[in-house]
C-alpha positions in Angstrom: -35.6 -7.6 -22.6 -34.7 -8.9 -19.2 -32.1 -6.9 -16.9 -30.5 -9.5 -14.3 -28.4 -8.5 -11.7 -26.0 -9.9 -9.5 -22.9 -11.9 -9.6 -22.0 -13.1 -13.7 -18.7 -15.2 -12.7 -20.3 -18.3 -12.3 -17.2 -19.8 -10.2 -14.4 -18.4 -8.4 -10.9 -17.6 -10.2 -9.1 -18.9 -7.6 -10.2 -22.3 -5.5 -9.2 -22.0 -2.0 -9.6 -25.8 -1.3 -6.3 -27.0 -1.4 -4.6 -24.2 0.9 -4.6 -25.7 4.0 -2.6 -25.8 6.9 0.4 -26.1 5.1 0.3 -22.8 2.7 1.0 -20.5 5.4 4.7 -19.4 6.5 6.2 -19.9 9.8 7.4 -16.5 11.8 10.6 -17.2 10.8 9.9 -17.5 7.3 8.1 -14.5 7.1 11.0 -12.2 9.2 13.2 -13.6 6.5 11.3 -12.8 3.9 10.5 -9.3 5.0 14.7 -9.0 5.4 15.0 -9.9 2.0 12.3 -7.4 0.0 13.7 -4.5 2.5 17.1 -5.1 0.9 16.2 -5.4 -2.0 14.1 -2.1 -1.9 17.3 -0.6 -0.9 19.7 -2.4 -3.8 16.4 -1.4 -6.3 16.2 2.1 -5.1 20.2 2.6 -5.3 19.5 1.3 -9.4 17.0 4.3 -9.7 19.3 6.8 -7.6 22.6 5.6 -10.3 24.7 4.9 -7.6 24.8 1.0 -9.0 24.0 -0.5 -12.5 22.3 -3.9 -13.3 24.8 -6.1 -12.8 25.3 -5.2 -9.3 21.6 -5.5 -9.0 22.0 -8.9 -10.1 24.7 -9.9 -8.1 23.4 -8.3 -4.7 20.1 -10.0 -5.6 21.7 -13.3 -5.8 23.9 -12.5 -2.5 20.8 -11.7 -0.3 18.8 -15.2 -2.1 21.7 -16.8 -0.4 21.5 -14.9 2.8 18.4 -14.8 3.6 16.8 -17.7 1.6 13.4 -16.1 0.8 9.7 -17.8 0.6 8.7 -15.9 -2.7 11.6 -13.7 -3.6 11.7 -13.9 -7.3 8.0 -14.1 -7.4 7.3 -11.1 -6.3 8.2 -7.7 -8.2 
């Protein structure tokens, strides 16, 4: 019985073909994208820590959407 080796995926998962020039934030996208998940690490680590429930989660979350008008915000986790 033949062994091969190498590569078994016979095409990438992800095409890269149509992220162009476009894809990429500006600076100031980016600063206020980096504003935003900062906060939010605060508001998530204040959830752990007791010191707020969900609903203030949710309504901080909302208040810094507005603020700082992310890229991704809810996309990422």
């Amino acid at each position: 019985m033949e062994i091969r080796a190498g590569n078994i995926v016979p095409m990438p998962v992800i095409s890269r073909r149509g992220s162009g020039k476009g894809a990429a934030m500006t600076k100031e996208q980016f600063e206020r994208e980096k504003k935003y998940q900062a906060a939010l690490a605060v508001a998530r680590s204040m959830l752990r820590q007791g010191v707020i429930n969900e609903a203030d989660l949710r309504r901080i979350e909302a208040r810094l959407k507005e603020k700082f008008k992310p890229v991704l915000g809810g996309f990422l986790l």
